[in-house]
MINU-121228 format. One line per 4 residues: number of its first residue (from 1); for each residue x, z, y of C-alpha. Coordinates in steps of 0.2 Angstrom, whole numbers, plus 5000, padded with zeros to 4 digits. Layout:
<atoms>
NUM = X/Z/Y | ...
</atoms>
This chain:
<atoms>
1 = 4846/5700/5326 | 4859/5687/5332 | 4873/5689/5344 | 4870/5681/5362
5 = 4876/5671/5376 | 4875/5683/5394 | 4878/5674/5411 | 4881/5683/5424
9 = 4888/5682/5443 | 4905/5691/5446 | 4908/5700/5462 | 4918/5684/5467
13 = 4903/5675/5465 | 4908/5665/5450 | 4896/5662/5436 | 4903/5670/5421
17 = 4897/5671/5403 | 4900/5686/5389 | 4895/5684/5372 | 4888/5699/5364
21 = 4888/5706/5347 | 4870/5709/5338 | 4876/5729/5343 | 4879/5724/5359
25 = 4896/5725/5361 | 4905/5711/5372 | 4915/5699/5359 | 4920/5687/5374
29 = 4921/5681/5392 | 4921/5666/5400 | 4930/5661/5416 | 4922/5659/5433
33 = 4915/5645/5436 | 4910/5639/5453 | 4889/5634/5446 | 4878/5639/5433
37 = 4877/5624/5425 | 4898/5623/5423 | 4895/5639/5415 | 4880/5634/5403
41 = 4892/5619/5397 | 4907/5629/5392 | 4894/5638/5383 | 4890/5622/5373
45 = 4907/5618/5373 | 4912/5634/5362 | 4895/5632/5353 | 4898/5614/5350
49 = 4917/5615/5346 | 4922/5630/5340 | 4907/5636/5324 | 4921/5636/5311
53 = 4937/5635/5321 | 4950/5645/5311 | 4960/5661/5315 | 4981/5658/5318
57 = 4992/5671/5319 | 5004/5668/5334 | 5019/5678/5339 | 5022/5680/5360
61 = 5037/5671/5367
</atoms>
């Protein structure tokens, strides 16, 4: 089983997304977005941009 992409409205009614785990635990959540299909895109957007991004350490200011 894979992970998955979840879209969902928000009780601000903003579409949302969370990525789920093949467990189903939630890995990540988008922002609100103000229509489904801005949501579906920044879903593409991470699947498009982001398949091999690397990991960086940061320390807050």
């Amino acid at each position: 089983m894979t992970g998955k992409f979840e879209v969902y409205i928000d009780s601000s009614g903003k579409y949302r997304f969370r990525l789920k785990a093949p467990n189903g635990e939630i890995i990540a959540v988008g922002q609100g977005y103000s229509s489904r299909a801005a949501c579906l895109n920044g879903i593409e957007s991470i699947k498009k941009n982001a398949p091999t991004a690397p990991v960086e350490e940061v320390k807050e200011l």
